[in-house]
MIGUVO-833307 format. One record per residue: residue in three letters; x, y, z of N, C-alpha, C in turn; residue number from 1. Coordinates in steps of 0.1 Angstrom, whole numbers. Each point is the difference from the previous one (the first is absolute). Example, Ala and Ser with C-alpha at 12.3 -4.5 7.8 and 13.67 -1.06 7.14 Angstrom:
BEGIN
   guba    n.c1    n.c2    n.c3   ca.c1   ca.c2   ca.c3    c.c1    c.c2    c.c3   seza
    ALA     132     -57      78      -9      12       0       9      12       0      1
    SER      -4      11      -7       9      11       0      -8      11       8      2
end
This chain:
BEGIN
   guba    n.c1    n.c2    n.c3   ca.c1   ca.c2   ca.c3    c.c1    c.c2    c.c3   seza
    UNK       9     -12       0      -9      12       0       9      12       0      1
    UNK      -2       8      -6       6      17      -3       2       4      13      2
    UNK      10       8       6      -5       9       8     -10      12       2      3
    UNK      -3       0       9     -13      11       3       3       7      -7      4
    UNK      -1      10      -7      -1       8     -12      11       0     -10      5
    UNK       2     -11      -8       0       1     -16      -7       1      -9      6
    UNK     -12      -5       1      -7       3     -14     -10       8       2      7
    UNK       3      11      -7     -17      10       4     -15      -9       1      8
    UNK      -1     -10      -6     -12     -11      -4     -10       9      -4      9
    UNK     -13      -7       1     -10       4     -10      -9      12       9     10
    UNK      -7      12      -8      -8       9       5      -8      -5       7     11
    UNK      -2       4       7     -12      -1      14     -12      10     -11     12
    UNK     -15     -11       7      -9       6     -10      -4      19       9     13
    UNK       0      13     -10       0       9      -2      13       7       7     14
    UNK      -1      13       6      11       3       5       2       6      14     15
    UNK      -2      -4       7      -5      -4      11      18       1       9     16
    UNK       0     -13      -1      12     -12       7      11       3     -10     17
    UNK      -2      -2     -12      12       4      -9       5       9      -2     18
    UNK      -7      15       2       5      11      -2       2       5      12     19
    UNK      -4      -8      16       8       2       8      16      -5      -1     20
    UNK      -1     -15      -4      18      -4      -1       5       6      -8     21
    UNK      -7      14     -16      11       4      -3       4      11      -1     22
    UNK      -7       8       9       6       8      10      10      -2      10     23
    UNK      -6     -10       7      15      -1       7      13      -7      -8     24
    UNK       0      -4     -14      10      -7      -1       9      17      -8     25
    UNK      -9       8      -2       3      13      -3      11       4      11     26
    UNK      -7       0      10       2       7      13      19      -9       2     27
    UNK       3     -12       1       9     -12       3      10       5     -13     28
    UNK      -3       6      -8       7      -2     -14       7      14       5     29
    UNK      -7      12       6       7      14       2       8      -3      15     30
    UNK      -5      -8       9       8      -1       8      14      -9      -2     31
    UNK      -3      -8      -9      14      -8      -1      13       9      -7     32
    UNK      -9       6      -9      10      12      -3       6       5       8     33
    UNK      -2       2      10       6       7       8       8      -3      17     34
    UNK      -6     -18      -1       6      -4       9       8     -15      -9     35
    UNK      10       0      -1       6     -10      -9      -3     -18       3     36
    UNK       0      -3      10      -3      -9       1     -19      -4      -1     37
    UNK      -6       7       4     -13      -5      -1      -1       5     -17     38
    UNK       7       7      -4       1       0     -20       3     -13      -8     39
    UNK      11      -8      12       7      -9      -9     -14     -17       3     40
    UNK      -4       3      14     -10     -13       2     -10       7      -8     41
    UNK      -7      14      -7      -9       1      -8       7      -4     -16     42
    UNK       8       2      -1       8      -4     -16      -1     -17       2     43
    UNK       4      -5       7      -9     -14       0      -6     -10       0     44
    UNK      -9       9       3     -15      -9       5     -10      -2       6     45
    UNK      16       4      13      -6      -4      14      -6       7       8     46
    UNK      -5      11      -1      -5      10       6     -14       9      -9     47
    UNK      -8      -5       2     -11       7     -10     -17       1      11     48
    UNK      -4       5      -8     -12       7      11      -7     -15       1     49
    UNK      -3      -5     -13      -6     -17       8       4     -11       8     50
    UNK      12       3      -3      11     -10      15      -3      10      16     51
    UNK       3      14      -2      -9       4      12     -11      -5       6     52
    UNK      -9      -2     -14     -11       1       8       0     -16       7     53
    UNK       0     -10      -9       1     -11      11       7      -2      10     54
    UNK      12       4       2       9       3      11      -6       5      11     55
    UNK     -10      11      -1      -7       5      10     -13     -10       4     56
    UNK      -7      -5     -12      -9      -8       5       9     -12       6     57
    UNK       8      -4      -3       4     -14       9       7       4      14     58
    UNK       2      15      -1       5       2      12     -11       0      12     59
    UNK      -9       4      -1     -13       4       3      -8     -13       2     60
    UNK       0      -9      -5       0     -18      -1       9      -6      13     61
    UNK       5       8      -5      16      -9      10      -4       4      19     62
    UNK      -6      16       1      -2       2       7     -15       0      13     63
    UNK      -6      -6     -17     -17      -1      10      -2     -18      -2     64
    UNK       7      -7      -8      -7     -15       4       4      -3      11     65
    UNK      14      -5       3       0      -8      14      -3       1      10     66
    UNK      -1      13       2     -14       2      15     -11      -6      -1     67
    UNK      -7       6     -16     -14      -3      -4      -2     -16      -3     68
    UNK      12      -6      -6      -3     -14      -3       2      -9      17     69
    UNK      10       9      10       0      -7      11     -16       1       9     70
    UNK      -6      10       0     -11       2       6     -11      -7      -5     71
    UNK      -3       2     -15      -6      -6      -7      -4     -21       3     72
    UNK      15      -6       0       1     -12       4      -3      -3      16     73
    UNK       0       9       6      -6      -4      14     -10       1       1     74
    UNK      -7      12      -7     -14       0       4      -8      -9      -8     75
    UNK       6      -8      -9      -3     -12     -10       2     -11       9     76
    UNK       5      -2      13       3     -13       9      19      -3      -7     77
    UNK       4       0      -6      12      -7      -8      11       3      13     78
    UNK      -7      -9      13      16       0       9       0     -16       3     79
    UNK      12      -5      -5       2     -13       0      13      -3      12     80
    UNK       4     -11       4      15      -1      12       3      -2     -13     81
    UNK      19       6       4       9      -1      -7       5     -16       4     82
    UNK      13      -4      -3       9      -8       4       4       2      15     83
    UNK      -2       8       7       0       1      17      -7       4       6     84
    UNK     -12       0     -10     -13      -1       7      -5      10       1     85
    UNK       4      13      -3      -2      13       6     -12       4     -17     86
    UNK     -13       5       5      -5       5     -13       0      14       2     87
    UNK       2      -5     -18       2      18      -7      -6      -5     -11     88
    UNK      -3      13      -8      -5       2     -13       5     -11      -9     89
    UNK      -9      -1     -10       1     -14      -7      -2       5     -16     90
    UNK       9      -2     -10      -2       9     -13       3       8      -4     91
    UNK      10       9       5       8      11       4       2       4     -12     92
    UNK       2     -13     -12       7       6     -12     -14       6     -11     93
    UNK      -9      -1       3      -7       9      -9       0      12      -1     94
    UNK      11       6       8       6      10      -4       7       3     -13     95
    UNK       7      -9       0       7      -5     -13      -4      -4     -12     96
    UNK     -15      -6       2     -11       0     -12      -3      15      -5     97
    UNK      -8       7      13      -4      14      -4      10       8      -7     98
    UNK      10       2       7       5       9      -6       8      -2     -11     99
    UNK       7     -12      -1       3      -5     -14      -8       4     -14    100
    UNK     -12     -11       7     -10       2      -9      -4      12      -8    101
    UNK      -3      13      10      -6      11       0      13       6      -9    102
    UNK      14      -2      -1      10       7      -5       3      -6     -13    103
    UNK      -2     -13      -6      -5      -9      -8      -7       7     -11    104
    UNK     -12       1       4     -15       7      -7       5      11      -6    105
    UNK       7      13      16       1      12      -9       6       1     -15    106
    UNK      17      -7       9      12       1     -11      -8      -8     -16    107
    UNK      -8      -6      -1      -9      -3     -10      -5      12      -7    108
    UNK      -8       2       9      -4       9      -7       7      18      -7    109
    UNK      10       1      12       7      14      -6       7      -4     -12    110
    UNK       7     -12       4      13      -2     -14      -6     -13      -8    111
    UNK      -4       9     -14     -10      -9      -7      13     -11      -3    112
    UNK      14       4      -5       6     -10      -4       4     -10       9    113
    UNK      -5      -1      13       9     -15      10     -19      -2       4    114
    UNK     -10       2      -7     -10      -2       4      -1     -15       0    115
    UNK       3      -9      -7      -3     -15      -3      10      -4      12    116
    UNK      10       4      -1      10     -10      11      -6       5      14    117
    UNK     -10      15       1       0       3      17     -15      -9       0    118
    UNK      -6      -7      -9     -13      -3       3       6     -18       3    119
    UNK       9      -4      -8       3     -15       3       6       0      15    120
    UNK       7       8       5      -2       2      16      -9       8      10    121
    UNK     -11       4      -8      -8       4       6     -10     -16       4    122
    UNK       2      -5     -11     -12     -11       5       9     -14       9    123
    UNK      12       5      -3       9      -8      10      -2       2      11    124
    UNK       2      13       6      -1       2      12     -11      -5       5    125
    UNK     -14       7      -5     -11      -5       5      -2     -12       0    126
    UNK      -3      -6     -12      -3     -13       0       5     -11       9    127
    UNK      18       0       8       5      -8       3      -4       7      19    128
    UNK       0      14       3      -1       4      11     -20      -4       0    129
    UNK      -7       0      -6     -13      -4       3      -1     -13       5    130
    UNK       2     -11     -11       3     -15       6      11       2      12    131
    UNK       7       4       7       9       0      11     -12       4      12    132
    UNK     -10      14      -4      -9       1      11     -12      -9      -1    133
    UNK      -2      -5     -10      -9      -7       4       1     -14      11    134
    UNK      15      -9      -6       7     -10       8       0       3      15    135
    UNK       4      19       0       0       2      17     -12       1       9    136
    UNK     -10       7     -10     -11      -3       7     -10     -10       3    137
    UNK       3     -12     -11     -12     -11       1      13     -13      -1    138
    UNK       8       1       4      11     -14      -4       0      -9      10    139
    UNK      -3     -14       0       2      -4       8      18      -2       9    140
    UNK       7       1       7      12       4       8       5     -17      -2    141
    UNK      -9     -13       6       5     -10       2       6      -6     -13    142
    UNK      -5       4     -11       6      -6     -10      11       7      -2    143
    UNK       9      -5      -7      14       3       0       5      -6     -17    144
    UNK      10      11      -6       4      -5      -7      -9      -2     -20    145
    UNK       4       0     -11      -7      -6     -10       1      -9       0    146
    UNK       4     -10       8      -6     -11      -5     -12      -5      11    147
    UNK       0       8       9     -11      -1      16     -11       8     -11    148
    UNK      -1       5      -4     -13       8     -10      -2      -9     -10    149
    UNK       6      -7      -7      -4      -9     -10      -6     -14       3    150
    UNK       5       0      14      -6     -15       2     -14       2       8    151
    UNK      -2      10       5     -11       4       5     -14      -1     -13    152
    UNK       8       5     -10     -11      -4     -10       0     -13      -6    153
    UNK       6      -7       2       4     -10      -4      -8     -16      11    154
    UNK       1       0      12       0      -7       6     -14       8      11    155
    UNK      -2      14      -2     -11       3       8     -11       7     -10    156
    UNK       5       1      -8      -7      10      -9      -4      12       1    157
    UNK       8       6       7      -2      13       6       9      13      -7    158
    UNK      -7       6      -8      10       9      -3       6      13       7    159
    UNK      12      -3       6       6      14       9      -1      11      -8    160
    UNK       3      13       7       4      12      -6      16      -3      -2    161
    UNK      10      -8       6       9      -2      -4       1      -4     -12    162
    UNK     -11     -10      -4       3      -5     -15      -5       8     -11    163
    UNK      -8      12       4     -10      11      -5      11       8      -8    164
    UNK      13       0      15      10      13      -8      11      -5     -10    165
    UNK       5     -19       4       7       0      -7      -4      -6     -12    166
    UNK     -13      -2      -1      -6       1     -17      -4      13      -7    167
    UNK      -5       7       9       0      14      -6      13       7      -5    168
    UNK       8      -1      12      13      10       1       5      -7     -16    169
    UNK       4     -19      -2       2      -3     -11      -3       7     -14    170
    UNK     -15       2       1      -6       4     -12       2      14      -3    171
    UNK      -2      10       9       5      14      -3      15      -1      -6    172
    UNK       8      -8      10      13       3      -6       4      -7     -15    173
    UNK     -10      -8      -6       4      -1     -11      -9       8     -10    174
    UNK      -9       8       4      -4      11      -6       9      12       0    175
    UNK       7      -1      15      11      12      -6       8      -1     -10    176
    UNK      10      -9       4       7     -11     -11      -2       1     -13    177
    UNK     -12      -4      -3      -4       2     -14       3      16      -2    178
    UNK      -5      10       6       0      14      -7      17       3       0    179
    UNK       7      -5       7      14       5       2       6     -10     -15    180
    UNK       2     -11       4       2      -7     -14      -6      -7     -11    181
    UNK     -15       4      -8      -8      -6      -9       5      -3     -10    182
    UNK      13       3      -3       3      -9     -11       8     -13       4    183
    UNK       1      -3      12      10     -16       6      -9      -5       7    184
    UNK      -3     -14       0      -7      -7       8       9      -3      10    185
    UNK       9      -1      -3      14      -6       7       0       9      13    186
    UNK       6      12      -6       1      14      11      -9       1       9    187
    UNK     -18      -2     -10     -12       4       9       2     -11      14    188
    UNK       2     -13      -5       1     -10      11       7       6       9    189
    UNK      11      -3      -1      13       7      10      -2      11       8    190
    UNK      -9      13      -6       1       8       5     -15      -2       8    191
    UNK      -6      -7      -3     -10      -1      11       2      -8       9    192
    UNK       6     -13       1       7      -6      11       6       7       7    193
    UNK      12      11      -4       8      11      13     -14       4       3    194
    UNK      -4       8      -5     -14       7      13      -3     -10       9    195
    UNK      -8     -11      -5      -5     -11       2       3       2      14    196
    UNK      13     -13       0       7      -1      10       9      15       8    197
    UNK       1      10      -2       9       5       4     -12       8      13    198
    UNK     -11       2      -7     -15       3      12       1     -14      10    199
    UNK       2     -11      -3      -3      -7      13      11      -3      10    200
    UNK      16       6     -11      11      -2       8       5       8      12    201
    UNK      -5      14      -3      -4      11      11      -7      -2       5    202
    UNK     -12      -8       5     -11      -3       6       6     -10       9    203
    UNK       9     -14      -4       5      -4      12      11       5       8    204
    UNK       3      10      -5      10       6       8      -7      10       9    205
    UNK     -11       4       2      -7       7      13     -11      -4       7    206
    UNK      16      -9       8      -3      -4      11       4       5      17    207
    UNK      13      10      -8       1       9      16       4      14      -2    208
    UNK      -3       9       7      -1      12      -4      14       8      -9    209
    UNK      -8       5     -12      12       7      -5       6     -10     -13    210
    UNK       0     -13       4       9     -11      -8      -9       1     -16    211
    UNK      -8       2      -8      -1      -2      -9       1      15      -9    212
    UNK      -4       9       9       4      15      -6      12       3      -5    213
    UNK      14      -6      15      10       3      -3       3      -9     -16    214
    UNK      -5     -14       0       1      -9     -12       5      11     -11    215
    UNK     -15       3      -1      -6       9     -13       3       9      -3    216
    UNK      10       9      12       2      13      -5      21      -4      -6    217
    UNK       1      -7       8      12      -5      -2       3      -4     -17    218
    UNK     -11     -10      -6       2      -1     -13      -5       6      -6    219
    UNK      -7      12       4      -9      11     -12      18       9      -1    220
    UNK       5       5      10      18       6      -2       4      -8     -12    221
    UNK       2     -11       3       6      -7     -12      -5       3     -12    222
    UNK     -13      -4      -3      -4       0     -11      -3      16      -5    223
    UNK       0       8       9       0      14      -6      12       8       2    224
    UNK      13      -8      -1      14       4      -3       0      -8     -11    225
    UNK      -2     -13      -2       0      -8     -16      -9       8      -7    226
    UNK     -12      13       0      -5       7     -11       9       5      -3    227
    UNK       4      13       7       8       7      -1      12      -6      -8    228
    UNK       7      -7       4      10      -7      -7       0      -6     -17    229
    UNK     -11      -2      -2      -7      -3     -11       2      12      -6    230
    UNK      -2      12       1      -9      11      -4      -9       3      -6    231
    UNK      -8      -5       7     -17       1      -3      -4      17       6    232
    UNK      -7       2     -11      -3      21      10     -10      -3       8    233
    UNK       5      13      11      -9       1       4       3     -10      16    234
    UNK     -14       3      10       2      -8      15      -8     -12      -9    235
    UNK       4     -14      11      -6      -5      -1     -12       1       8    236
    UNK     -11      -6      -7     -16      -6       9       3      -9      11    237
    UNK       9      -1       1       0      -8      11       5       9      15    238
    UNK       2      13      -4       2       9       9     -15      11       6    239
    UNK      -7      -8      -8     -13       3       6      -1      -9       9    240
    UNK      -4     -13      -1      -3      -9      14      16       2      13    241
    UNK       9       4      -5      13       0       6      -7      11      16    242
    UNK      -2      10      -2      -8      15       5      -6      -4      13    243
    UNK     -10      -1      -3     -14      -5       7       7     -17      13    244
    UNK      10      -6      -9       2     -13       7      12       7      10    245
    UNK       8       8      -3       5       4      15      -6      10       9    246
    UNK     -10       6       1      -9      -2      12      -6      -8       8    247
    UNK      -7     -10      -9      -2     -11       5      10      -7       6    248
    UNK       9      -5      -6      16      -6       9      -2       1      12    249
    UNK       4      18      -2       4       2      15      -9      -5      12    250
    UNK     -10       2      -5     -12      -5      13      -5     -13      -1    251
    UNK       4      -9      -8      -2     -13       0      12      -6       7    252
    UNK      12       4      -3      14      -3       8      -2      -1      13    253
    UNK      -9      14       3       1       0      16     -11      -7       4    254
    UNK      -5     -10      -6     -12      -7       6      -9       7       5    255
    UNK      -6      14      -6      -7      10       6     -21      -6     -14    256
    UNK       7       0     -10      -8      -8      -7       3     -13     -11    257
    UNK      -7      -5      -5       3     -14      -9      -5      -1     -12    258
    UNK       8       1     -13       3       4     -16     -18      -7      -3    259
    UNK       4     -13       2     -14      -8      -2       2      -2     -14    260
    UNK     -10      -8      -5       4      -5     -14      -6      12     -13    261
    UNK      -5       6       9      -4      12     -17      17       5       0    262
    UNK       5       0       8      17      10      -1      11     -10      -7    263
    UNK      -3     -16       6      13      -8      -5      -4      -6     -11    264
    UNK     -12       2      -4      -2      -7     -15       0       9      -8    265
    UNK      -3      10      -1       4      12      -6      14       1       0    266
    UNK      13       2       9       8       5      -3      13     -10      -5    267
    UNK      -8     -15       1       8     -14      -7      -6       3     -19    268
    UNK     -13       4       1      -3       2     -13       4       8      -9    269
    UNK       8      15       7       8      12      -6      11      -7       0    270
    UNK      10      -9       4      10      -4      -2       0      -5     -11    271
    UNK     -11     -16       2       2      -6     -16       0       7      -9    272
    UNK     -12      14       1      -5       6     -17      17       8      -4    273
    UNK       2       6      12      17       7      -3      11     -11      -6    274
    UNK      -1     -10       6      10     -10      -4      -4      -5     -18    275
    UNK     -11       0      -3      -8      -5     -10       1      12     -12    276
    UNK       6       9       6       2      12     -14      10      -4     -12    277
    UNK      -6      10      -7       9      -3     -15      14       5       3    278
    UNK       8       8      11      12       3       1       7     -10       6    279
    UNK      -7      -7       6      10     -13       9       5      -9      -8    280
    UNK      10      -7       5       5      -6     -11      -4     -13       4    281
    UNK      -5     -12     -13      -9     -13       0      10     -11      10    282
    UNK      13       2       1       6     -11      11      -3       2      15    283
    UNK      -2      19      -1      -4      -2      15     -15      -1       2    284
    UNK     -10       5      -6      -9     -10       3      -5     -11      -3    285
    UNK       9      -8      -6       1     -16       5       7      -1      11    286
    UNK       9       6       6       5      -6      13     -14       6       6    287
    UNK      -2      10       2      -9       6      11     -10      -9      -1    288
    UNK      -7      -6      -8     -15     -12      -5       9     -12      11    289
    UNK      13      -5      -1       3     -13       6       2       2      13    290
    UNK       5      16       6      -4       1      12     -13      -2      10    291
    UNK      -9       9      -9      -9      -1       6      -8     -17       0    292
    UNK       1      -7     -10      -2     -15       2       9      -6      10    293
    UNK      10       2       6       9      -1       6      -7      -1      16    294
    UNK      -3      14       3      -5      11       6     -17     -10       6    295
    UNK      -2      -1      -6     -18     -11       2       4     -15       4    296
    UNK       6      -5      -6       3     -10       4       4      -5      11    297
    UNK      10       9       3       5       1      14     -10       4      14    298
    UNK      -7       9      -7     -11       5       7     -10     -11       2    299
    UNK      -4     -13      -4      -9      -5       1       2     -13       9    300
    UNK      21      -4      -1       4      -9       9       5       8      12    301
    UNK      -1      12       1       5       3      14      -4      11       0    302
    UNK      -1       9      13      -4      10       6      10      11      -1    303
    UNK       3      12      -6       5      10      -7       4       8      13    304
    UNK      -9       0      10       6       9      16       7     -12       3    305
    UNK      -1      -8       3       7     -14       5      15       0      -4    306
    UNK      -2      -1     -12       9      -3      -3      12      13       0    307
    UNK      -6      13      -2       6      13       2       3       1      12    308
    UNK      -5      -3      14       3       0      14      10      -9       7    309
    UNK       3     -15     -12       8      -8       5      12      -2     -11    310
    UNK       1      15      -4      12       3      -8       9      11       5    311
    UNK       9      -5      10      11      17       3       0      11      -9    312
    UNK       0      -6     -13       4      16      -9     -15       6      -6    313
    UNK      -6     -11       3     -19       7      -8      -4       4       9    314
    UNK       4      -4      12     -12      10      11      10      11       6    315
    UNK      11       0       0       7      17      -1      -3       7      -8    316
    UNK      -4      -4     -16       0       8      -9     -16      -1       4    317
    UNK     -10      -5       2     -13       1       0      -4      15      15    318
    UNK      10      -3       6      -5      11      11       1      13      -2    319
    UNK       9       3     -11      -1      13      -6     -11       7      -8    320
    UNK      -7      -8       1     -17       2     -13      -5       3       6    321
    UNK      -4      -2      18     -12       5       7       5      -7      16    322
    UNK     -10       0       5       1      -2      17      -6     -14       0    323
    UNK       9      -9      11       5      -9       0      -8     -10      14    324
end
C-alpha cells in the first residue's frame, strides 16, 4: 500500500471534501517552500492534505476506542479468568478490528489507486476478526485444538463455532488468495494456506498474557523490513494492523486485559496475507507454509505453554512478552 499521501486518487463527489484537501495541499506546498524539510516530504509524497487527514482520523481512533471498546465489553458481560484466575476483559483485540478496519475503508476510499489492495484487507480484517468474536463469544472452551472441532462433528455431530471459523476463515482466505493471485492456482492455494494457518498459529499462541502480540509484532518488523528491502513504495498495510496492536500489547502483557480470538485470528491472518504478497520471495513462503505445518502439528501432540515453560531458553524468552 502507498504511503498516506501519494496518490491524489479520485474526486470526492462535488466539492465539498475535495476542495477542502486542495486547499490545504495549496497551503503544504507554500509552506514547504519555506520550511525545507516539510518541502522535501511534500516533493515526495509523503506529506499531503489526504495523508493528514487520516492521520488525524486514526489519531482520534487511537484515542477514543480503547476506553470505549474496554467499557463497552464490560458492560457486554466479556470478563472471563485469565490463566491465574484473575478476570478481566475478554476481547480486548476488537480494538484492532475497529480501528484497522475503519482505517482500511477510508484509505479506500481517499486513494482510488490502492483501492482494491485496501478493500482485500479490509475484508481480511473483518472477516477473520468477526469469526474470532464470534468463537469468543459462543465457543465452546473444552474443545481444544482442530482436530477436537472436527471430531466433534464427526463423532457427535455437533457443529462448533471452532469449526465455524476454521471453515469460514478457510474459505475467505482463498477468496482473498484468489484476488491477490487469479492468474495461479498454485499461488492462490499457497497463499491461502499462509492465511489459513497463519490465523490459527497466532491463536495458539494466546495462551499467556502478551505472548502472541509480542509473536506478531515481532514478524510484522520482519516482514515490513523485507518490504522495504524489496522496494515496494510506499508503508506497508501491514503497518496498519501493526498501530492499534501495540496498545493492545501493552495491556494484554500486563494481564490487565485478554487479545481473545477476534485479536489472534486476525493478527495470524495479516501475517499470512503479508507473507503471501507478490514481493516475497516464493522459497520463503514455502519455508513459512512448512513452518507453520510444523507449528500445528506440534501443537496437537503437545502443549505449546508446556512445553515453552519446561524449556530454560523459551520461558526466558517467553517472560519478556508479558507477565508471568
Amino acid at each position: 500500500m502507498d504511503e498516506i499521501g501519494g496518490d491524489p486518487g479520485a474526486a470526492f463527489p462535488g466539492d465539498g471534501l475535495q476542495g477542502l484537501f486542495d486547499i490545504t495541499d495549496r497551503l503544504l506546498g507554500k509552506i514547504g517552500q519555506r520550511i525545507g524539510w516539510l518541502g522535501k516530504l511534500r516533493y515526495e509524497g509523503m506529506l499531503t492534505a489526504k495523508g493528514l487527514f487520516l492521520g488525524l482520523i486514526g489519531l482520534f481512533l487511537l484515542l477514543l476506542l480503547p476506553p470505549a471498546v474496554g467499557w463497552l465489553l464490560r458492560r457486554c458481560g466479556r470478563i472471563e479468568a485469565n490463566f491465574r484466575g484473575d478476570r478481566i476483559v475478554q476481547s480486548y483485540g476488537l480494538v484492532i478490528l475497529l480501528w484497522a478496519g475503519s482505517l482500511f475503508a477510508l484509505t479506500g476510499y481517499v486513494f482510488a489507486a490502492r483501492r482494491s489492495e485496501a478493500l482485500q484487507w479490509l475484508i481480511l480484517t473483518v472477516g477473520f476478526g468477526a469469526l474470532g468474536l464470534i468463537d469468543d463469544t459462543w465457543g465452546d472452551k473444552k474443545i481444544k485444538g482442530l482436530r477436537g472441532h472436527f471430531a466433534a462433528l464427526l463423532y457427535e455431530r455437533k457443529v462448533t463455532t471452532g469449526f465455524m471459523k476454521a471453515v469460514g476463515g478457510a474459505g475467505l482466505a482463498f477468496y482473498i488468495a484468489y484476488c491477490v493471485y487469479p492468474e495461479s492456482g498454485g499461488r492462490t492455494l499457497l497463499a491461502a494456506a499462509l492465511i489459513t494457518l497463519g490465523a490459527n498459529a497466532v491463536n495458539l499462541l494466546d495462551l499467556r498474557p502478551g505472548r502472541a502480540g509480542a509473536a506478531f509484532l515481532l514478524a510484522a518488523v520482519a516482514l515490513s523490513f523485507n518490504f522495504v528491502y524489496q522496494g515496494s513504495a510506499g508503508a506497508p498495510p501491514l503497518l496498519i494492523i501493526v498501530i492499534p496492536t501495540l496498545i493492545v500489547w501493552n495491556r494484554d502483557a500486563q494481564a490487565k486485559v485478554m487479545l481473545g480470538d477476534v485479536g489472534s485470528n486476525l493478527l495470524g491472518a495479516s501475517l499470512g496475507m503479508a507473507t503471501a504478497a507478490r514481493f516475497v520471495p516464493f522459497t520463503f513462503q514455502i519455508f513459512a507454509l512448512l513452518i507453520l505445518i510444523a507449528l500445528h502439528l506440534l501443537a496437537e501432540k503437545l502443549s505449546l505453554s508446556a512445553l515453552i515453560e519446561n524449556n530454560r531458553f523459551l520461558n526466558r524468552l517467553d517472560r519478556f512478552t508479558g507477565v508471568r
